[in-house]
N, C-alpha and C positions, 0 to 999 in steps of 0.2 A: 478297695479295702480288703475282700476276702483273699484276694491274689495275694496279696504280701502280707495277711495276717496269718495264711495256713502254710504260705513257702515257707515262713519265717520258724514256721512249729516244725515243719518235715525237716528242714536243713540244716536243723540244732544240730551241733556236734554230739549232744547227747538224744537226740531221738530215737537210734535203736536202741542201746542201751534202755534207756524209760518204758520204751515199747514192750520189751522184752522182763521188763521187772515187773509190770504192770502184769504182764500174761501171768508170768512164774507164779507173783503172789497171787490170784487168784485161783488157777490151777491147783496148787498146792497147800492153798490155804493159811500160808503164811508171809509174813511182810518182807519184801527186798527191795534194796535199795537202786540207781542206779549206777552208782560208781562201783559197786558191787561185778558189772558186768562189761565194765570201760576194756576193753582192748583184749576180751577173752573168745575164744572161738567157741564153736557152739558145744562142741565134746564137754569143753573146757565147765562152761559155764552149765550143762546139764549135770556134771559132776558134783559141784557145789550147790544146786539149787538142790539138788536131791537128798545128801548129803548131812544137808543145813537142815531142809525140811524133818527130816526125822531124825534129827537131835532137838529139833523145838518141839515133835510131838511129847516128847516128857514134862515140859511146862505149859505146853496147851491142855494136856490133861489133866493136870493136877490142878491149872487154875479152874476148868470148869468144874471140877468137882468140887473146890474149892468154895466157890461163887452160888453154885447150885444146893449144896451135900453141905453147910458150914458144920465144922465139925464142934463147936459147943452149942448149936442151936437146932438140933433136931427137930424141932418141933418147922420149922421152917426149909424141911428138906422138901425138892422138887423135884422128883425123878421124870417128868415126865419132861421138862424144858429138860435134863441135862442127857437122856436119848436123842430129843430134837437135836440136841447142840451137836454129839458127838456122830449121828445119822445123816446130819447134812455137811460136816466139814470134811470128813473120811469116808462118806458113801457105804456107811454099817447100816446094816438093817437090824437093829435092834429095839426089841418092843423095851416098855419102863419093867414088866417083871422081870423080866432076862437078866438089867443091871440088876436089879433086887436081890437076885438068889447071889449072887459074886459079895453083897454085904459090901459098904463102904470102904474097910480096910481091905478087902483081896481088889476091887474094881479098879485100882488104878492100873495092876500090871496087866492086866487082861486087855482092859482100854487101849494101854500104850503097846501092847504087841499086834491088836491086830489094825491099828491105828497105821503103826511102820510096816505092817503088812501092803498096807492099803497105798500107803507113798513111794515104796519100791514097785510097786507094779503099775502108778499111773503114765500113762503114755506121752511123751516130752517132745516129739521128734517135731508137731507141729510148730515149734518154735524156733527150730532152724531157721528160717525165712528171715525171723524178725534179726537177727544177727548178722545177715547177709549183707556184706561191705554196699550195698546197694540196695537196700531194704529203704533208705532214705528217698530215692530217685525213684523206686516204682514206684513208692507211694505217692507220690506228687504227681506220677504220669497217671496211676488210675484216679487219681481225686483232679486231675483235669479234665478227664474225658467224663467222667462222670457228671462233675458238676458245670461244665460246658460243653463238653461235645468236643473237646479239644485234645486232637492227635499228636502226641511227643513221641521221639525215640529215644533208649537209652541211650545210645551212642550222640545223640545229638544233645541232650543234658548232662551228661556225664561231665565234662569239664567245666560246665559253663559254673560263673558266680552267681550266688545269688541274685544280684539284684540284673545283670544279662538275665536270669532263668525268668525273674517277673515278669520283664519285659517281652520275653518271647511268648508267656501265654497270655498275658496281658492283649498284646496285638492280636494273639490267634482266637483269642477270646472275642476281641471288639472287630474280627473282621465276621465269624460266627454273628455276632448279634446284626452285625450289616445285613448280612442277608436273610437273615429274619425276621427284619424290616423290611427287604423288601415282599418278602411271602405273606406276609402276616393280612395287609391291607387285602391282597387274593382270596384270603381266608374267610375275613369279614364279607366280600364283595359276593362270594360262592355260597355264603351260609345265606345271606340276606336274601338272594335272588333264586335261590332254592324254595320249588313250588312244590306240594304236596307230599304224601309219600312216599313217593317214587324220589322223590328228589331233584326233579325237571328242573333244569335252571331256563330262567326269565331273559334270555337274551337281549332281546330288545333295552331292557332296564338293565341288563349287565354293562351291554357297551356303552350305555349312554352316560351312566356313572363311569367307565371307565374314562371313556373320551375324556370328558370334566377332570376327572382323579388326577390322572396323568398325563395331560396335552399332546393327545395322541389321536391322529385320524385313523378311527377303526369303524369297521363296517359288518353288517349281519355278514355277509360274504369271509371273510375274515376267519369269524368263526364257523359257517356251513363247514358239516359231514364232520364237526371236529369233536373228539370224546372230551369225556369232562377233563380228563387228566392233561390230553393237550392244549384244552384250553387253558388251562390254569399255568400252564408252561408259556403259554405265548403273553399270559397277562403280566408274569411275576419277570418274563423279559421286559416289560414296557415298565415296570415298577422301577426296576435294576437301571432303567435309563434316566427314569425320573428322579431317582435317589444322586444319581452323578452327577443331574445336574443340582440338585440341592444342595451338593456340596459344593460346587461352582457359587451359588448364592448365596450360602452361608457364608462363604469367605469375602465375597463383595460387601456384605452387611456388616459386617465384622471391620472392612475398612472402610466404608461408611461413616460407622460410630467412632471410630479410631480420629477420622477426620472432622467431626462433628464435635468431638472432645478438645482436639487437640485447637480445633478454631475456637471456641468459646475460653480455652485457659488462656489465650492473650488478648481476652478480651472483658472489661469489666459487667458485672449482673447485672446495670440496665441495659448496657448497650446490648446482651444477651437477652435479655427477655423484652426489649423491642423487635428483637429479630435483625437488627441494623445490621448485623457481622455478617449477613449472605450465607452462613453454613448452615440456616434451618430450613429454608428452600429446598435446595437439594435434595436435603435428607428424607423430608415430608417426600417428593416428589419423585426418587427412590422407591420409598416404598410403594407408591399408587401403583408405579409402573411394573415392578417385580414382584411384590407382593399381593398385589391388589388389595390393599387395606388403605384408608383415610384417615390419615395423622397428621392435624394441620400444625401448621410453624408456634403459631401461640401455644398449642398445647404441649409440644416440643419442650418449650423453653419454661414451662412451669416442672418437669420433670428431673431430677436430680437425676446423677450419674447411672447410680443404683436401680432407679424407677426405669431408666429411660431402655437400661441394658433388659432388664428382666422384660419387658413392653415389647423389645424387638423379641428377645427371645419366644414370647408367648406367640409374638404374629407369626413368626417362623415355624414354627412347631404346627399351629394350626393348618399352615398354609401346606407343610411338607410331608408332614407325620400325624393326623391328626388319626387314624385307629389305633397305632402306637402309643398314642399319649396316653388317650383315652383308656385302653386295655392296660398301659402302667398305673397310670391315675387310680383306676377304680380297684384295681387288683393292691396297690400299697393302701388305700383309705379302708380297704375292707382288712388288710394283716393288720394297718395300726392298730382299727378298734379293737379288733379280736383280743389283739397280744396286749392293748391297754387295758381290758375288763378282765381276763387273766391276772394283771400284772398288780389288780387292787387287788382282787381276790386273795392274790398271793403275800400282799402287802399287809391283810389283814389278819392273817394266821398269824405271821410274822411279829406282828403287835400283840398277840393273844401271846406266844411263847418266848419273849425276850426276853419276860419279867424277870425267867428262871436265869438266865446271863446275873441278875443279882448274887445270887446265891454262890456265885464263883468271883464275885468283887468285883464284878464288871457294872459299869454304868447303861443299864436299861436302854437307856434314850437315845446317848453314842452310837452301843449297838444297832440299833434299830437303825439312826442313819446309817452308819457304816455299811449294816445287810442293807439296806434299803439302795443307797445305790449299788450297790453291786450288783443288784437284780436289774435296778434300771438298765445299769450297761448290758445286762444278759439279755433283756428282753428286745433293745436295739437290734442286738449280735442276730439274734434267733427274726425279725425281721425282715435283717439284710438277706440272711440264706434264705427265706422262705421264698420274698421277692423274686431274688435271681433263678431261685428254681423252679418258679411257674414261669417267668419270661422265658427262660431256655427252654422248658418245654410245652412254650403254647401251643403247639398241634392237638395235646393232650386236654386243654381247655373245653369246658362244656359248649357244643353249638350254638344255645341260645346266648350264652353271654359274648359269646365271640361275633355273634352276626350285630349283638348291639352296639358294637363299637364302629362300627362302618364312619365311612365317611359325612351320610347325610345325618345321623342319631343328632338330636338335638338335648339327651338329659344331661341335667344338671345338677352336681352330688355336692352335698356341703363338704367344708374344707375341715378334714381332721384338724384334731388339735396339733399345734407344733409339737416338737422337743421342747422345745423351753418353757412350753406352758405348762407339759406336760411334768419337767423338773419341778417347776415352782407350787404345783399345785402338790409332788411330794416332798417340798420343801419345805412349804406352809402346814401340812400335813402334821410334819414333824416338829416344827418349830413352835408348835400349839398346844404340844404335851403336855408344856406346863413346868415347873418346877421338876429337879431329879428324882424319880421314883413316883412323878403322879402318872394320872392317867395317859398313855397314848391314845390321841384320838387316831381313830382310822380314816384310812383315803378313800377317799368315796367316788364314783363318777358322777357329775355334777349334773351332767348331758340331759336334757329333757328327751326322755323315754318319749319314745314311738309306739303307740298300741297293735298289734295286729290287725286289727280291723279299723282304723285309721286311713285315709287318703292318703298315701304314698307321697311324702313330704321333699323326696329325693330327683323327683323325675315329673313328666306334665302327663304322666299316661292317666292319671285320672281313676285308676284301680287301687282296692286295696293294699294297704303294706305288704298284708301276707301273701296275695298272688303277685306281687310285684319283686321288688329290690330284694323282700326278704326271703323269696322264693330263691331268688338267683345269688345272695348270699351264702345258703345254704347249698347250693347245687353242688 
């Protein structure tokens, strides 16, 4: 989703152009457009931005004086906001007595000369860039490498189509995450069996999980006279082999259920949930032998399509990936909450200042949903990157939570709430206000609070909340 929601923004035909109007007005303090800068070179367009800037200083400064200084309402004059205003847009250092002695009627021209003083001399050249017939392409190449680790050339995107470009980081993305699945499990194995301060690692309990981890005959020998660092090369090779063959297995499972599916549709739901068609067999018996998991044929056949797919999925995962899951798992259940208690918070300002939307003939309530999802979608949006950029860079992950995810950890964390619960409870939220213009009530988290000093409800370590989860929540 991020691959072709930010290629989709880079490879606008208008993205320098917008880049570029967006810097200008800011720099300069005044609004431009992006058609403004559609097909002009950079001379070109520092010419007019500059140009344009100080022909608008004459009604920037009349309107602040304007706004500030009303000229039948003395009594309501502000000298101190309209220093603020013209100090921070043009970079004057001007105290409120300075305008004062200039007197209302002389302050405009004064304003506005050294106002055009200020915007002939500010410096444009870093804007060049944004204009650059390939302003579009480096950015996409540093927002790959950044936000995955992921190496482009220009020469090597330069022609390609958009949706070719996805595809290529798309792959060099998902072969990056490959192998940091298979390190990651190393990571966990090295942090766990790491003794004291010094950092000794526990050989003996190193290989003997590994052995198990990965179906590999390894021996204290093996690893004798070996530094940490070659050890952890030699394991994250045994990883790399086990990952190859789990794709070997994933795909057998895969036609497995293909075959498991396609025998039960020409066949009627008793004859399926007798087991009589011969395709539940197999499939139970499949898994014993490959998976080593116990799924007998009756339970098979009480399982719909959906159930049955998401069932193998989960045994899979446990069986192949289960520090990865585990380190996704707990790393998305802790952004949800986060960005969901955020996300009422934010929900409830929002309900505090709609009202004012009346006042411009807008409907309070509309509004509020209208804002209301828009934040939803943002606080998704703001998930998905947070996600993807701790998994990319889990090396950078705290030790203690990284060793808890090993293979043997046995905690167990409640299931955030869905998406959709999570809509309906701001749907209901909304839907509860009441008649147009009554009260909006606010979204609340419903979630039964956790005390600090509480028995750690998330895990069987049997410690307090606060030396425990909520310790490593916060880490």
């Amino acid at each position: 989703n991020q691959v072709a929601y930010y290629l989709d923004i880079f490879l606008h035909r208008y993205y320098s152009s917008e880049s570029f109007a967006d810097w200008a007005s800011t720099r300069l303090a005044t609004p431009f457009e992006a058609r403004d800068f559609q097909g002009l070179t950079f001379k070109d367009a520092e010419l007019f931005v500059r140009d344009h800037a100080e022909r608008m200083v004459e009604t920037q400064v009349l309107d602040a004086i304007e706004e500030n200084l009303p000229a039948d309402q003395e009594e309501e004059w502000n000298w101190e906001a309209l220093t603020k205003i013209v100090n921070q847009r043009w970079n004057l250092n001007y105290r409120d007595r300075d305008l004062k002695r200039f007197g209302r009627n002389n302050l405009s021209s004064e304003l506005i000369e050294q106002a055009r003083l200020t915007v002939s001399k500010i410096e444009l050249s870093d804007g060049e860039s944004l204009l650059d017939e390939d302003y579009a392409f480096t950015t996409a190449i540093a927002w790959a490498e950044h936000k995955f680790g992921v190496i482009l050339e220009l020469n090597e995107i330069r022609d390609a189509d958009p949706d070719e470009l996805k595809e290529l980081v798309y792959g060099k993305a998902e072969a990056i995450y490959g192998h940091k699945e298979s390190e990651y499990p190393i990571m966990a194995g090295l942090y766990r069996f790491a003794q004291g301060e010094q950092g000794r690692i526990d050989r003996d309990g190193l290989i003997s999980w590994a052995r198990d981890r990965f179906e590999v005959e390894l021996t204290v020998d093996d690893l004798k006279n070996k530094q940490r660092d070659e050890v952890r090369k030699l394991l994250v090779q045994y990883s790399n082999q086990h990952q190859e063959k789990s794709r070997v297995v994933l795909q057998e499972m895969q036609q497995q259920l293909s075959g498991y599916l396609d025998a039960i549709n020409g066949h009627s739901a008793t004859t399926t949930r007798s087991g009589d068609n011969g395709a539940l067999k197999p499939l139970s018996q499949w898994l014993q032998d490959n998976l080593s998991y116990q799924l007998d044929a009756e339970e098979i056949a009480r399982l719909d399509q959906e159930q049955l797919s998401n069932k193998l999925t989960a045994v899979f995962e446990d069986r192949y990936r289960p520090e990865m899951q585990r380190m996704e798992r707990t790393l998305l259940l802790e952004i949800v909450d986060t960005a969901w208690k955020d996300h009422l918070l934010v929900m409830d300002h929002l309900r505090s200042s709609v009202g004012l939307k009346g006042y411009a003939q807008m409907d309070p309530k509309v509004e509020y949903k209208r804002e209301g999802m828009k934040l939803f979608d943002q606080m998704w949006q703001s998930i998905e990157e947070r996600t993807t950029d701790l998994v990319f860079r889990m090396e950078q992950l705290d030790e203690d939570f990284v060793g808890s995810t090993w293979n043997e950890s046995a905690a167990s964390h409640d299931e955030a709430q869905s998406t959709s619960e999570m809509a309906q409870q701001q749907e209901a939220a909304i839907d509860s206000s009441g008649e147009q213009g009554g009260r909006l009530d606010p979204i609340r988290n419903r979630n039964e609070r956790v005390g600090r000093n509480d028995i750690c409800p998330y895990c069987d370590s049997g410690k307090k909340y606060k030396n425990c989860c909520l310790r490593k929540k916060n880490a």
